[in-house]
GUGU-109773 format. One record per residue (C-alpha): residue in one letter; x, y, z. Coordinates in Angstrom, 3 decimals, decimal comma. Each point is the difference from the previous one (the first is absolute). Layout:
<voros>
('a'; (X; Y; Z)) ...
</voros>
This chain:
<voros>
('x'; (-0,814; 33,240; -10,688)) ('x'; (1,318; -1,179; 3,495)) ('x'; (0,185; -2,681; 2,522)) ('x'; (-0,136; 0,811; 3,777)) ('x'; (-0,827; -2,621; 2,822)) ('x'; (-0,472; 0,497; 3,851)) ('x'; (-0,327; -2,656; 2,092)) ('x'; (-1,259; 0,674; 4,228)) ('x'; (1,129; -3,743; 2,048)) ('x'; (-0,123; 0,145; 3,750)) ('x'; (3,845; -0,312; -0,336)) ('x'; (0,572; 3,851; -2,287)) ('x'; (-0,928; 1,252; -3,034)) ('x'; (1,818; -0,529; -3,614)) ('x'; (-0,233; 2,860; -2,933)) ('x'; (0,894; -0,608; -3,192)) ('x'; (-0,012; 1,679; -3,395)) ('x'; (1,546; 0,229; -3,256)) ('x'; (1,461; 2,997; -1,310)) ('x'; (-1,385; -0,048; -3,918)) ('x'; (-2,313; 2,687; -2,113)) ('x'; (-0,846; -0,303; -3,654)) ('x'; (-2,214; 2,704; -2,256)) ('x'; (0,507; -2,504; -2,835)) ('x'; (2,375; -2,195; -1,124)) ('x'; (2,460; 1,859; -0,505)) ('x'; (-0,545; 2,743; 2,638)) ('x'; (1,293; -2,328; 3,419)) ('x'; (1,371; 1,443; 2,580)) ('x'; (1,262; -1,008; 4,178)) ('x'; (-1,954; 1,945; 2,531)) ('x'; (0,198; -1,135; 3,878)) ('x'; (-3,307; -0,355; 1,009)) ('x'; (0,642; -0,695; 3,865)) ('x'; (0,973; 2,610; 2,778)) ('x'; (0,842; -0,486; 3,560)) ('x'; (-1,162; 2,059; 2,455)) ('x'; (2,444; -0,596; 3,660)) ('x'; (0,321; 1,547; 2,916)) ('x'; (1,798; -2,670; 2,158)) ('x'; (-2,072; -1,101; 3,230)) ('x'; (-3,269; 2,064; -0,426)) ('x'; (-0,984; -1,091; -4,019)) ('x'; (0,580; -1,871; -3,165)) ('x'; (-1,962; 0,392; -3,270)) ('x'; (0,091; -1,103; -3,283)) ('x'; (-2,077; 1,332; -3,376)) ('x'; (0,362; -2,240; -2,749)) ('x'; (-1,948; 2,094; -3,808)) ('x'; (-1,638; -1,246; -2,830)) ('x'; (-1,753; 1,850; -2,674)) ('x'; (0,761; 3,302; -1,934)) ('x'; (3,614; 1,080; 0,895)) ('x'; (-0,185; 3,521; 0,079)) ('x'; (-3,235; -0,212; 2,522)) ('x'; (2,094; -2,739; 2,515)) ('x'; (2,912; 2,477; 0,107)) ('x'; (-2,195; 2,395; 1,097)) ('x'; (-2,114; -1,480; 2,188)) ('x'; (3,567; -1,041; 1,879)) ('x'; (1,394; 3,597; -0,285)) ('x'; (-3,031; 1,266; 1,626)) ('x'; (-0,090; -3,011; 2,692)) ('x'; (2,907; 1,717; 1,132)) ('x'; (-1,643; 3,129; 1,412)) ('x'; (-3,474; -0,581; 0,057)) ('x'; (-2,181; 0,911; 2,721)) ('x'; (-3,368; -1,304; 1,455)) ('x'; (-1,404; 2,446; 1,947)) ('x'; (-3,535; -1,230; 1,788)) ('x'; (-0,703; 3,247; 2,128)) ('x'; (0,903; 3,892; 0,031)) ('x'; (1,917; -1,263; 3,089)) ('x'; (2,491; -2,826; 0,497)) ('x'; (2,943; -0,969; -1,949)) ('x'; (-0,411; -1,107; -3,671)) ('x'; (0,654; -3,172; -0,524)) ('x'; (2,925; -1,509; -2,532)) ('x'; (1,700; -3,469; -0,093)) ('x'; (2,554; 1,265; 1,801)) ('x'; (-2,407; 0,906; 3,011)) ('x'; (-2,191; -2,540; -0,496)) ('x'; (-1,069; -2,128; 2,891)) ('x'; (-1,423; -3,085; -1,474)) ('x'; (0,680; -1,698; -3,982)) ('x'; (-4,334; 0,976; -0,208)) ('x'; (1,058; 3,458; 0,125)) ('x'; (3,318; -0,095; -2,158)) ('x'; (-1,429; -1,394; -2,613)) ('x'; (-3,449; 2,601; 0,008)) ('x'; (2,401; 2,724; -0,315)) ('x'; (1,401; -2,441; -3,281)) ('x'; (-3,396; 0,007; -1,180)) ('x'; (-0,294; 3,838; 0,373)) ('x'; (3,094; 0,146; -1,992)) ('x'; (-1,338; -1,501; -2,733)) ('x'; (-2,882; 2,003; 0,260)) ('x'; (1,715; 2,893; -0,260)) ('x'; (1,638; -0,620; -3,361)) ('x'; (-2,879; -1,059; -1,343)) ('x'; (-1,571; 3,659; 1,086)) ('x'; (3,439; 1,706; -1,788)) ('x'; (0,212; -2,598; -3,155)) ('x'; (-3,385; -1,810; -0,332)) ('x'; (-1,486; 3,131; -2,192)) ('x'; (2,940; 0,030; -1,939)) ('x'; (0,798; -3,916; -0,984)) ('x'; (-3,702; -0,459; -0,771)) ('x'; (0,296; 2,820; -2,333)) ('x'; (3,214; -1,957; -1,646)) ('x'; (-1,911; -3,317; 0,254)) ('x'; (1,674; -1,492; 2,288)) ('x'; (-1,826; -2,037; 2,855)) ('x'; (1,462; 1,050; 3,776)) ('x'; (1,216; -3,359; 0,696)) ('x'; (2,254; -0,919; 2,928)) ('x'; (0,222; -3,374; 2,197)) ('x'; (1,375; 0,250; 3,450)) ('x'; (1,360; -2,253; 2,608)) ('x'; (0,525; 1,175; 3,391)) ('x'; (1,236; -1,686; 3,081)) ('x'; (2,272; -0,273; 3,363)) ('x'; (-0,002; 0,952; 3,644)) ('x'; (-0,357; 2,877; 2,093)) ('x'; (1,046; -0,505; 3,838)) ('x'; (-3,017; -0,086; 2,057)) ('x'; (-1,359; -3,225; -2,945)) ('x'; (0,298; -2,336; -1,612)) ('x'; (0,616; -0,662; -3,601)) ('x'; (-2,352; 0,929; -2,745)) ('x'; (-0,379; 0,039; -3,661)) ('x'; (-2,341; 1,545; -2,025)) ('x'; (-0,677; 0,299; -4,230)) ('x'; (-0,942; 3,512; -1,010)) ('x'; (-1,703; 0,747; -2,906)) ('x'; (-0,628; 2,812; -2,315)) ('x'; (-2,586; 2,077; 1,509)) ('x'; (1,988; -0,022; 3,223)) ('x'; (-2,234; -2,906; 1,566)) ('x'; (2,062; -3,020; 1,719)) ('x'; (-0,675; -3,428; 1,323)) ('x'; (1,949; -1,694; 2,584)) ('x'; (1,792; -3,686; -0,194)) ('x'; (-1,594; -2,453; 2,400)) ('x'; (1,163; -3,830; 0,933)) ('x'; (-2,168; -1,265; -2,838)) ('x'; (1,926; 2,428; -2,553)) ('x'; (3,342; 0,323; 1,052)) ('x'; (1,457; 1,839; -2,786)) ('x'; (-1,206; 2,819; -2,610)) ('x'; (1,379; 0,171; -3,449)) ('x'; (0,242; 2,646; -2,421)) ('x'; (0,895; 0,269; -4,106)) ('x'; (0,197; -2,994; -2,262)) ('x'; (-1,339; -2,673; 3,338)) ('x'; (-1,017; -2,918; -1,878)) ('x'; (2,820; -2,274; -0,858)) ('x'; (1,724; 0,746; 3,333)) ('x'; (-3,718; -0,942; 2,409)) ('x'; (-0,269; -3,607; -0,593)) ('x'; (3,366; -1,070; 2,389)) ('x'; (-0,829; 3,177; 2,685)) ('x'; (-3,498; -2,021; 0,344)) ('x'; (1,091; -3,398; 0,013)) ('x'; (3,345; 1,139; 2,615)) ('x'; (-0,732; 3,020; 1,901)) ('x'; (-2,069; 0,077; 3,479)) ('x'; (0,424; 2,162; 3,056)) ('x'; (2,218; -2,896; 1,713)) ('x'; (2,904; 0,152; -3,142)) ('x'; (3,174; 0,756; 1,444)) ('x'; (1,707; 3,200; -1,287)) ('x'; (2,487; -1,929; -2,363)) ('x'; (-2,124; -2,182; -1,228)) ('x'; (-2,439; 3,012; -1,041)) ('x'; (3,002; 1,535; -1,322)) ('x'; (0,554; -2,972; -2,413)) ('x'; (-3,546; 0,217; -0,968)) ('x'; (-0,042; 3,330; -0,858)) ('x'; (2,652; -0,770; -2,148)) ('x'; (-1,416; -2,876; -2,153)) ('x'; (-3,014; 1,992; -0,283)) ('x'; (2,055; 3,171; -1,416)) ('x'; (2,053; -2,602; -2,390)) ('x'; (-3,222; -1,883; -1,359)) ('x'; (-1,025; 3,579; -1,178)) ('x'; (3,603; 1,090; -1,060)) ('x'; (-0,319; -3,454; -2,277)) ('x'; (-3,616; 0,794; -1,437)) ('x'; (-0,274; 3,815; -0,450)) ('x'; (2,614; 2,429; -1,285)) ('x'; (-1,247; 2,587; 1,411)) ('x'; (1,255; -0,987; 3,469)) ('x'; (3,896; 0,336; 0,212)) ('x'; (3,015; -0,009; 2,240)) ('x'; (1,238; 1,313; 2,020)) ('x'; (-2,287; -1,052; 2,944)) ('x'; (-0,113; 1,862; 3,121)) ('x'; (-0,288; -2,088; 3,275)) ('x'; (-0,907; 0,559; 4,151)) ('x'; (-0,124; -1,729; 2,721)) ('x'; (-1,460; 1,360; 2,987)) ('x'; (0,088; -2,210; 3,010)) ('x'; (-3,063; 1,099; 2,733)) ('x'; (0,627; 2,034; 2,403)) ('x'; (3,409; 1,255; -0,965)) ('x'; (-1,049; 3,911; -1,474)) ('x'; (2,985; -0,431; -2,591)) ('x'; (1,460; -2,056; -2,503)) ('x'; (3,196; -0,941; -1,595)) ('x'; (-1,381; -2,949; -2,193)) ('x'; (0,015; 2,171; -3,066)) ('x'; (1,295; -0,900; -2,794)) ('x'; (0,072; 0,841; -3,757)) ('x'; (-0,216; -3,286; -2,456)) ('x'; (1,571; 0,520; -3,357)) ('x'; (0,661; -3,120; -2,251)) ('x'; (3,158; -0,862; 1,264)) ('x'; (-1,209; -0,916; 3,361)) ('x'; (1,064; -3,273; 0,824)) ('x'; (-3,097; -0,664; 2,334)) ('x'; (-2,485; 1,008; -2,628)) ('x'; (1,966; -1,876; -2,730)) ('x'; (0,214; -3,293; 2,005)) ('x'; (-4,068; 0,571; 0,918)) ('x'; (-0,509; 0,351; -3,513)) ('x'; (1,259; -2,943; -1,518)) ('x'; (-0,867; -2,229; 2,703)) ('x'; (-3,821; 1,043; -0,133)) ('x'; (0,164; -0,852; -3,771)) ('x'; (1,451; -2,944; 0,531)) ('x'; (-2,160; -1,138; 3,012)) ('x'; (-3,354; 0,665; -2,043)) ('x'; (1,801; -1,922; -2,706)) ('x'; (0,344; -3,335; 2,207)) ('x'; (-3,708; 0,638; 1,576)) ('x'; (-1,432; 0,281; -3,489)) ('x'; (1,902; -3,318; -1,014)) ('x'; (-0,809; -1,716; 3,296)) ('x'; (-4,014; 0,447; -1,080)) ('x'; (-1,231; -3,086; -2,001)) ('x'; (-1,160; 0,564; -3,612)) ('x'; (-4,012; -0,544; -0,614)) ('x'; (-0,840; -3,406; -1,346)) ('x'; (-2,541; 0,184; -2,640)) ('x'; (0,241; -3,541; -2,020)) ('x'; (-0,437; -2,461; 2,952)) ('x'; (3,283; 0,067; 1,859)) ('x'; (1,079; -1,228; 3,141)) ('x'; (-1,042; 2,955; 3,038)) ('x'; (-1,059; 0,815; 2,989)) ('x'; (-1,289; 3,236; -0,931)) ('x'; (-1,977; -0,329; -3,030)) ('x'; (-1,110; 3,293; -1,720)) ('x'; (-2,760; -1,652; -2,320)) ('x'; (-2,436; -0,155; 2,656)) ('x'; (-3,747; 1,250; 0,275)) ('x'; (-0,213; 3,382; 1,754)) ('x'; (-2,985; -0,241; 2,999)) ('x'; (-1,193; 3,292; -1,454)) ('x'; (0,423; 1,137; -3,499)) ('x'; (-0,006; -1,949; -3,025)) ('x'; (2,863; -0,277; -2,660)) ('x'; (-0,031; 2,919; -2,433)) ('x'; (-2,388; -0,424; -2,734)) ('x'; (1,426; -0,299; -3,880)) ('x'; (-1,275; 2,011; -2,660)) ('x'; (-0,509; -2,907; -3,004)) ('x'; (-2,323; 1,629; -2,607)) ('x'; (-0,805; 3,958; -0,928)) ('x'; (-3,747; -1,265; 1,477)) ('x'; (1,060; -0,699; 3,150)) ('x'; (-0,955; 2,597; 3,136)) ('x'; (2,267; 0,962; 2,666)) ('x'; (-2,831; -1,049; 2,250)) 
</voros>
C-alpha cells in the first residue's frame, strides 16, 4: 500500500508521497514512488505511483521514451516535446497502455489484477498549471477549483483535513503543512504507509524546483508537526463539552426530539416485529 497527495493552488503545486511497499507482513520494503521531470525554463513535471510495483516502474521506464505519434507525418509526441500538460499526460496514458498490451496477458494468467494509480501534474511554458489522476486503463481526469487535489493509495484517513483546509486560494506553505498532517494522520492509522516521505514544492510559473526534500524520521520539521498535531487534537477534543444525559446544566442538550426520525425502537419480547 501507499500514500501520495497532489495539491494544484493558484500559488504552485505540492507532491507528496511515501516511500513504503509490503507483500505481507513480513515482506516490506522502501520504493520512491515520485519522479521529477525538469528542464529549467521550458517544463516541470511530476508522477507520483500507486498500485502494483513492478507495473509503476514500468510504466515510468517507458514514460521515458514513449512516443505519440497522431499522423504518418509530424513529429511524435513525448513529454519532453510536449506542448501542453493535456498532451504530456495522453502520452502517460499511452504508457500505461502499452504495458498493459506487453504484461496484461501475462499477470491475468498469474492472477494478478493490472492495477496502477497515477498522479500527474505541472507546467509546460506556453500554460498554466495542471493536474490530472490517471487511472488504469490509461483514462485521466483533470483537477478543477472545486477539487483541488487528487489522491492515490490508502486516501482515507489523510482526506478529512485536505477537505476541511485546502482551496485554490491556500498559500503554498500552508498547503505544504497540510499535506503533511494529512500524510501523518495516515502514517498514525495504517502501517502500510511509512517514512520516508518524499516532498515538492513547485511555485507557478518558475519551470523548476529546488523545494525537494526527502523526510526521514529524524526531521525536525516533521517531528515538531507531529507532536504538535497530536497534541492540538488533544486540547480540541477536551475543549468539546461532554453530552448531558441525566438533566444537567447545558446549553446544548443532546436528549432532544429529532424534527424527522424517531428514537430507535427496542426489541422487548421474541414477539415483537422490527416493523
Amino acid at each position: 500500500m501507499t500514500y501520495c497527495v497532489a495539491l494544484k493552488l493558484n500559488a504552485g503545486l505540492v507532491f507528496l508521497s511515501d516511500s513504503r511497499t509490503n507483500a505481507g507482513l513480513d515482506q516490506i520494503g522502501t520504493f520512491r514512488k515520485m519522479i521529477v521531470y525538469e528542464k529549467p525554463g521550458e517544463r516541470f513535471m511530476v508522477l507520483l505511483s500507486a498500485g502494483n510495483l513492478s507495473i509503476s516502474q514500468s510504466v515510468r521506464e517507458i514514460l521515458q521514451v514513449e512516443q505519440l505519434k497522431e499522423h504518418d507525418t509530424g513529429e511524435p509526441i513525448t513529454i519532453w516535446n510536449a506542448k501542453s500538460m493535456f498532451d504530456a499526460v495522453r502520452v502517460l496514458g499511452a504508457a500505461v497502455r502499452h504495458v498493459y498490451e506487453r504484461d496484461g496477458a501475462s499477470l491475468k494468467k498469474a492472477g494478478v489484477d493490472f492495477n496502477v494509480s497515477l498522479i500527474f501534474g505541472g507546467q509546460i511554458k506556453g500554460e498554466g498549471m495542471r493536474l490530472f489522476q490517471v487511472y488504469s486503463p490509461g483514462n485521466f481526469i483533470e483537477a478543477t477549483p472545486e477539487t483541488p487535489y487528487f489522491q492515490v493509495g490508502e486516501s482515507k484517513y489523510g482526506k478529512p483535513v485536505l477537505d476541511r483546509v485546502i482551496t485554490p486560494d491556500t498559500p503554498l506553505n500552508e498547503a505544504a503543512k497540510c499535506a503533511l498532517v494529512s500524510m501523518d494522520s495516515t502514517l498514525k492509522s495504517n502501517l502500510t504507509v511509512g517514512l520516508p516521505l518524499d516532498l515538492v514544492v513547485y511555485e507557478a510559473d518558475r519551470f523548476q524546483t529546488d523545494k525537494v526534500v526527502c523526510i526521514d524520521e529524524n526531521n525536525p520539521y516533521f517531528r515538531m508537526m507531529h507532536g504538535s498535531w497530536g497534541q492540538k487534537l488533544r486540547e480540541v477534543f477536551d475543549s468539546i463539552e461532554d453530552p448531558m444525559w441525566n438533566g444537567g446544566h447545558t446549553d446544548v442538550p443532546l436528549m432532544v426530539s429529532s424534527s424527522h426520525a424517531k428514537p430507535l425502537k427496542k426489541i422487548t419480547t421474541p414477539e415483537e416485529k422490527l416493523i
